[in-house]
Every structure is written in C-alpha cells, then in structure tokens.
C-alpha positions as CSV (number, residue, x, y, z in Angstrom):
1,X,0.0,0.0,0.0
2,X,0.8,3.5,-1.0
3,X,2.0,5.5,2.8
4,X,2.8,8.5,0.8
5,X,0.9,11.5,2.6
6,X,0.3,14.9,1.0
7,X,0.1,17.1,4.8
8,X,-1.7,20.3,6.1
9,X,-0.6,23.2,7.6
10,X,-2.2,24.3,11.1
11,X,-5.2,26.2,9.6
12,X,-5.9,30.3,9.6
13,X,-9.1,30.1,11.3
14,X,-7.2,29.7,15.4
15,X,-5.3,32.1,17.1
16,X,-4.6,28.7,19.7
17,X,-0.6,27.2,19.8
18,X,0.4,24.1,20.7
19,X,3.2,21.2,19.8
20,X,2.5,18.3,18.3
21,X,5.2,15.5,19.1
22,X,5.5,13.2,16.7
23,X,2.7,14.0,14.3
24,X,2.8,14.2,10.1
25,X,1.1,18.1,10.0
26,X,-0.8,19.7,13.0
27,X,-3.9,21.5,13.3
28,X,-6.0,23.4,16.4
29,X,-9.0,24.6,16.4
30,X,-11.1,27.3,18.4
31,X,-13.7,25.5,19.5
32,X,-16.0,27.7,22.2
33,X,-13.1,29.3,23.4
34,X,-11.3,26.5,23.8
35,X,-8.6,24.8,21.6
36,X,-9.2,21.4,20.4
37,X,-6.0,19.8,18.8
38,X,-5.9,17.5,15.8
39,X,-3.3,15.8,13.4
40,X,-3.6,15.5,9.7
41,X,-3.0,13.0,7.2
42,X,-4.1,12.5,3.7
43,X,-4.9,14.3,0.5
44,X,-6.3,17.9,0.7
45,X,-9.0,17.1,-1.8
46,X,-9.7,13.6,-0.3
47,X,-12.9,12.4,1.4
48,X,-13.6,14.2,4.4
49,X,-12.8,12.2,7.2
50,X,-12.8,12.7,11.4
51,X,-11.4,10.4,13.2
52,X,-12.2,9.9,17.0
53,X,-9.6,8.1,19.7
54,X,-10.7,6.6,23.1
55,X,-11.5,7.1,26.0
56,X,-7.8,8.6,28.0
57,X,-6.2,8.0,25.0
58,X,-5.5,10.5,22.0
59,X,-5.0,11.2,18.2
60,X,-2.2,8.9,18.2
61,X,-4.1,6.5,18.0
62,X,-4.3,6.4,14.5
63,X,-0.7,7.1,13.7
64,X,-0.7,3.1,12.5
65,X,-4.2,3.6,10.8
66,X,-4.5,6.8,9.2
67,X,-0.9,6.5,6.8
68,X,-2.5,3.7,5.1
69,X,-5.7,5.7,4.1
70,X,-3.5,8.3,1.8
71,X,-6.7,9.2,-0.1
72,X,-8.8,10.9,2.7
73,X,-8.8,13.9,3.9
74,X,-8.2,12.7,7.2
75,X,-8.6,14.7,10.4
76,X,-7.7,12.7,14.2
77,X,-9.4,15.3,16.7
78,X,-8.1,14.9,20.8
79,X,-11.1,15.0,22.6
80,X,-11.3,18.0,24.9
81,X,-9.2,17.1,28.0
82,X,-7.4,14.7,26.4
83,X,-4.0,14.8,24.2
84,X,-3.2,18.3,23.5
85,X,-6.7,19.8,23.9
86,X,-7.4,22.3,26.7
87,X,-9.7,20.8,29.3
88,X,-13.2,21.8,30.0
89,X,-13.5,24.5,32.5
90,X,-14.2,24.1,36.1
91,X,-17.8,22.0,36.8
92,X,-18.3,21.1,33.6
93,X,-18.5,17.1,33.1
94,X,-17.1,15.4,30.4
95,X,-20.0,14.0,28.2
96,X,-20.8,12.6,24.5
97,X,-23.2,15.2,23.5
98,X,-20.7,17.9,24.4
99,X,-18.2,16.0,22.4
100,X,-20.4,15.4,19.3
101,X,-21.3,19.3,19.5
102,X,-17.1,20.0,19.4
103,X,-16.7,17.2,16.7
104,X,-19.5,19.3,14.6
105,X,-18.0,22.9,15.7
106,X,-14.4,22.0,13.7
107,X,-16.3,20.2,10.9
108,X,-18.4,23.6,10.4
109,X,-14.9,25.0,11.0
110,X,-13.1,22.8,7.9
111,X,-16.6,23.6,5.6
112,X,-17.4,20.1,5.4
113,X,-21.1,19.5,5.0
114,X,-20.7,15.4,5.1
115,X,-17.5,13.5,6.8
116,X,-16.8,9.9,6.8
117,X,-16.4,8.8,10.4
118,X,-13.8,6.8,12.5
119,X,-13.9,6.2,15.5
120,X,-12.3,3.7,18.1
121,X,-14.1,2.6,21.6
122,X,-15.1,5.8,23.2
123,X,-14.5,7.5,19.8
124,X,-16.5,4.3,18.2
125,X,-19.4,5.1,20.6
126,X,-19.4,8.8,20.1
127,X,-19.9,8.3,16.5
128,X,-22.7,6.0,16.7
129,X,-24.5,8.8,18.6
130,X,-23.7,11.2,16.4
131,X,-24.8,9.5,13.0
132,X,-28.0,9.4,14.7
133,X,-28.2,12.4,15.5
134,X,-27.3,13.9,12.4
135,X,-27.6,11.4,9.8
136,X,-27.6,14.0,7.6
137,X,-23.9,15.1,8.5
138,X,-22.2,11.4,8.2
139,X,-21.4,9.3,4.4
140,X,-19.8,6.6,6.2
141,X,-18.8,5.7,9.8
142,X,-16.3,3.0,11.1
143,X,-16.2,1.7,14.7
144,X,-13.0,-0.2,15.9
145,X,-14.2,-2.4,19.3
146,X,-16.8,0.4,20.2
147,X,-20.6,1.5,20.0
148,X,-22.8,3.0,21.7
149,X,-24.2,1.1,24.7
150,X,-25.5,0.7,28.3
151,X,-22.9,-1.6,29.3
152,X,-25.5,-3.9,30.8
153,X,-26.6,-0.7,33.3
154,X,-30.3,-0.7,34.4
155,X,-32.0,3.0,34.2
156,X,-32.0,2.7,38.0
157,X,-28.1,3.0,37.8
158,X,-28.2,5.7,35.4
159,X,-29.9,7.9,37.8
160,X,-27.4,6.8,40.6
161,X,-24.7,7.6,38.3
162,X,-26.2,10.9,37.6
163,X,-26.2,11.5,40.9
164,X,-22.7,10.0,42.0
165,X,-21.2,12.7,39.3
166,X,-22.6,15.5,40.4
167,X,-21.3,14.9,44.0
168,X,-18.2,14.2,42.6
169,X,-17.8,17.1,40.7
170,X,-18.8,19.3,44.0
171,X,-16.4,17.3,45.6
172,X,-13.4,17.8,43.4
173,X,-10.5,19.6,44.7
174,X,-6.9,19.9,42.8
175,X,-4.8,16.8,43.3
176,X,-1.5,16.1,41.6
177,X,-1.5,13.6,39.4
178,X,1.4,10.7,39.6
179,X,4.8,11.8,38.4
180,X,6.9,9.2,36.4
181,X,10.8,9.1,36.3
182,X,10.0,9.1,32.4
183,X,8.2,8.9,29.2
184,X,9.0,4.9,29.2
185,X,8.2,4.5,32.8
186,X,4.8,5.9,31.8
187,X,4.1,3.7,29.1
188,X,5.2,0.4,31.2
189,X,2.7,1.4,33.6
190,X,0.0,1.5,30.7
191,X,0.4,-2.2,29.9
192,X,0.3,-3.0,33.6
193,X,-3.4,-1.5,33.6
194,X,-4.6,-2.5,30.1
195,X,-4.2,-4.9,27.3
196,X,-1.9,-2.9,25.2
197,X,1.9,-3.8,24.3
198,X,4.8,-1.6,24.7
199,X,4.8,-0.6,21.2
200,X,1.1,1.1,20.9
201,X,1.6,2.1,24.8
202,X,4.8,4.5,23.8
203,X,2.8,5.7,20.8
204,X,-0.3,6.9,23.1
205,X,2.4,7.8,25.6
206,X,3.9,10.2,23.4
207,X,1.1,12.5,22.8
208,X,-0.3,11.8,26.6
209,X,2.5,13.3,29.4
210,X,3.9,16.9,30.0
211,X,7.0,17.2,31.7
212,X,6.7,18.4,35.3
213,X,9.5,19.2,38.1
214,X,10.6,15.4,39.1
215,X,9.5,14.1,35.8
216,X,6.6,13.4,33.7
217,X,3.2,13.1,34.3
218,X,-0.5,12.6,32.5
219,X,-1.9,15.6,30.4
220,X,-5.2,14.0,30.7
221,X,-7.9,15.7,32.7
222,X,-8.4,13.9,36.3
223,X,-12.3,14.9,35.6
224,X,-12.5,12.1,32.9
225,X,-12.8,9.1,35.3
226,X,-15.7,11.0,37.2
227,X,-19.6,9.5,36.5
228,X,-20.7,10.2,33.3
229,X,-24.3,11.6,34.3
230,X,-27.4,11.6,31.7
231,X,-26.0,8.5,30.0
232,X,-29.0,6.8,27.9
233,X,-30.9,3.8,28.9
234,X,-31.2,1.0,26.4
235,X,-34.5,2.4,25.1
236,X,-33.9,5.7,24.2
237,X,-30.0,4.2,22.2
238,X,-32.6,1.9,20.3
239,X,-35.2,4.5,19.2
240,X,-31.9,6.9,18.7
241,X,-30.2,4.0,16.0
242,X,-33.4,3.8,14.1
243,X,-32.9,7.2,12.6
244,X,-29.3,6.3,11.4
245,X,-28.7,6.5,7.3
246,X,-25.2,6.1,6.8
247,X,-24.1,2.5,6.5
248,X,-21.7,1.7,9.4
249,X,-19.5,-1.0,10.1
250,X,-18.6,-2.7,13.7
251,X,-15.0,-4.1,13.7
252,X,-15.2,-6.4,17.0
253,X,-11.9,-7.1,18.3
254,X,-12.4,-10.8,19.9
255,X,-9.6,-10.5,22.4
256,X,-11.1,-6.5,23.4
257,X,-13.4,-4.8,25.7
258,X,-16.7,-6.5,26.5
259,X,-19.0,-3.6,27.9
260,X,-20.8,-2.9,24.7
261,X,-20.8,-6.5,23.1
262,X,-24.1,-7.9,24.8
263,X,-25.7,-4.8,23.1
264,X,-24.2,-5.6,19.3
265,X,-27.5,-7.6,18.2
266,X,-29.6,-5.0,19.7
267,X,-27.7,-2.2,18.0
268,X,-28.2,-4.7,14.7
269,X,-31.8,-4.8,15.0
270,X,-32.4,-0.8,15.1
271,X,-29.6,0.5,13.0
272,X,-30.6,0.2,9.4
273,X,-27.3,-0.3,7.7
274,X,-24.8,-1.5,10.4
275,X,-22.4,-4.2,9.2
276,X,-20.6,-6.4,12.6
277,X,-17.1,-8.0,11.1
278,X,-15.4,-9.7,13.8
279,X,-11.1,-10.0,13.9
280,X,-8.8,-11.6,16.3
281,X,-6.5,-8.8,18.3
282,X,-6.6,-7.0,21.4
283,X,-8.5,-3.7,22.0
284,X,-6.2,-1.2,20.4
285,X,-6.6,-3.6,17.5
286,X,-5.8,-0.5,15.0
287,X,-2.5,0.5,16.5
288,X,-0.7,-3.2,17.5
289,X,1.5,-4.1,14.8
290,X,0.7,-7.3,15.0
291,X,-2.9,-7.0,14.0
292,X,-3.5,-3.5,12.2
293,X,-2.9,-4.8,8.6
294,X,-6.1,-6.5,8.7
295,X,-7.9,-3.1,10.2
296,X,-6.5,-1.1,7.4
297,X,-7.7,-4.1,4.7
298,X,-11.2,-3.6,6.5
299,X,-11.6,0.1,6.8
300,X,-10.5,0.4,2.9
301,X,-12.9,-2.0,1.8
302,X,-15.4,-0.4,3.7
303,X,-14.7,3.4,2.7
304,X,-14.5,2.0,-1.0
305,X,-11.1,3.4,-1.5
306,X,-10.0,0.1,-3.8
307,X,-12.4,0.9,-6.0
C-alpha cells in the first residue's frame, strides 16, 4: 500500500498554539473558546474524514491507521481534556453530546457539509451517537471495538450515576497527578493496567504526558474518570439508532473490551445499515503491529477506496 501523505498546515481560522510531538502536520481549532487539537493525514482534496480516539487516549491512535488511508482527507481530533486539547472548564463534566457538539464545531470550521467517520471505543461510541443524531452530517462511519451502549446498566443506575457525578464534581478539589521518572516508565505502567503492548503504549504515551519538576506526568484531565451523568438507557439508544442513514460498520476485536458486546445484536436490529465483522486482536486492535494490517484491509474496503 501507498503510505505516501500529501500534509496540512495548522489552519488560519485559530489564534490557539500548541506542539505536536511526533505528528505528520498539525492542526488546532477554536472551539467555544477552547482549543481542540488534531493531526492530519491524507490528501487535501480527499474524502472528508474525522477520526475519533478513546477514552484517555489521544490522536495517536491512529498514527498506525491513518498513513494507510493516503486518499482521505483525514482529520484525528483529541477530545477536549485529552492529548493536546485544553480541558473543559471548572464544573463542567465530560459528556458525549458535548463532544459530538465539538466534533460538529471543527467540521463547520473545515466547511465540510458530510464527513466519513472513524472512531475507536469511546471514539467508536461517540460516533454512533452522532450519525443518529445527524444522519444528515455522516457518508460513512467506522467503529473499531466500540458502540454506543449501556454496558448492561439498568436505568436505576443511570440515575445513581447521575447522581454519584454530580457529587463528585462538587467534591473535586486539585490533586496532583502521579509523576513518572519518564516517558517509558509511563508507558510500562499502561500495559500494567490495560491490554496494550509496549509498542502502541509508547505511541499513546507520546502525545499523553507533559513534563513536570521530578519528571513526567498525565496531560489527561483527572475529571474524565468521574460518572458520566445523563447517560441513555437502552430504550432511548434503540429509538436513537433507528434514525441512522449512513451504513456503518462494527469491527469487534475478539480479544477487546466487552461492555458494549451484549448490546451488538440489539444495536443490529435498530440501525438500518450496520455491518458487525469480527477479527482476532486485542483492543487497540488499530495500533498493535501485529494485527493493524487486517484493520487497514477492513476500513479500505469499507470506505470504497479500492475501488
């Protein structure tokens, strides 16, 4: 496959500045006051495309992904609080629809009417929501081992949750967050908590500290573990799939997270054009390099760009 990229420079439209580390071009956007950082890969006159990381992870995500889809214009967004974007502000919870809305603001930003979608866990759930939403917005969206879901919670613990993130927010009070000798510490302790190898923890890694007196440490706002209040019950994700238009395809990683996998035949039976394709790998199934290839073979069949 062709890797060749033709890159972007940081566009006119932000006065924001930031550094990318290790990134092919650069971009930031003004979103609401607020900068909202992004990496670039692709061809300027390409297919739209907005790609969506997950959850405490960032645009480098895709850094094994996105060189291999050289025909999109593709755009990898870090969510607010996360990578190089600036947090939210003070008592403000991190939610979907606030994301979606920020997602939306830089597309409006870019003039693109219609984007193709890509999004992985978090960023895979995220997208489902907003194709329904705005069906209108989305030509194509991909999910890699994510979708929106309950997670098997009843809409008595959605209430309780509501309620456990409010207190939390009113209970919040600046902590430091855990300093690391260095970069590689950092990522070693990554595949102590999660699935991923060394090699795609080092590539999150890179994007995800900031160097403080002793060491390094996360960028990541604390606020992200809080509750999640006003999630949706299974109901309301159901009547919200039906109004979906764009065809969408599932890429289940066998060996990856389970919360929304119980849900996948529900999410079949309401979403009008949703494709499931099941792959063996691990969670982060798009950056290991032992398992992207078939992830890249899957996303360019999908987005028709062997055609």
């Amino acid at each position: 496959m062709n890797s060749s990229t033709n890159l972007f420079v940081t566009p006119s439209v932000t006065p924001c500045v930031t550094q990318e580390p290790q990134a092919p071009a650069s971009a930031v956007f003004e979103v609401f006051g607020r900068c909202i950082a992004a990496k670039r890969w692709g061809n300027a006159d390409g297919e739209p495309t907005i790609a969506l990381h997950g959850w405490l992870d960032n645009a480098n995500t895709f850094d094994r992904l996105a060189p291999f889809l050289p025909e999109l214009n593709l755009v990898a967004l870090d969510f607010a609080g996360h990578g190089l974007s600036d947090h939210r502000p003070a008592g403000v919870h991190y939610q979907s629809l606030d994301d979606i809305q920020d997602v939306l603001a830089v597309a409006q930003q870019l003039g693109w009417d219609k984007f193709n979608v890509i999004g992985h866990s978090m960023g895979g759930a995220i997208a489902s929501e907003m194709a329904a939403l705005f069906p209108e917005r989305i030509i194509r969206a991909v999910h890699i081992d994510g979708f929106i879901a309950t997670g098997g919670a009843t809409v008595a613990e959605r209430i309780d949750q509501s309620r456990k993130g409010i207190q939390r927010m009113l209970a919040a009070q600046s902590s430091s967050q855990k300093v690391f000798a260095s970069v590689e510490a950092m990522a070693i302790r990554v595949t102590e908590a999660t699935d991923q190898s060394l090699e795609a923890a080092r590539v999150l890694v890179a994007r995800g500290h900031k160097v403080v007196a002793g060491g390094v440490t996360w960028r990541t706002d604390s606020r992200i573990r809080f509750p999640t209040p006003l999630r949706p019950s299974r109901e309301h994700i159901n009547l919200l799939l039906q109004d979906s238009s764009a065809p969408a395809l599932l890429l289940v990683a066998e060996q990856g997270d389970s919360w929304y996998r119980g849900e996948i035949e529900d999410a079949q039976a309401h979403h009008p054009q949703l494709t499931v394709k099941r792959m063996q790998g691990p969670h982060h199934i798009h950056l290991e390099p032992l398992f992207v290839d078939q992830v890249i073979a899957a996303t360019r069949d999908f987005l028709q760009l062997d055609i």
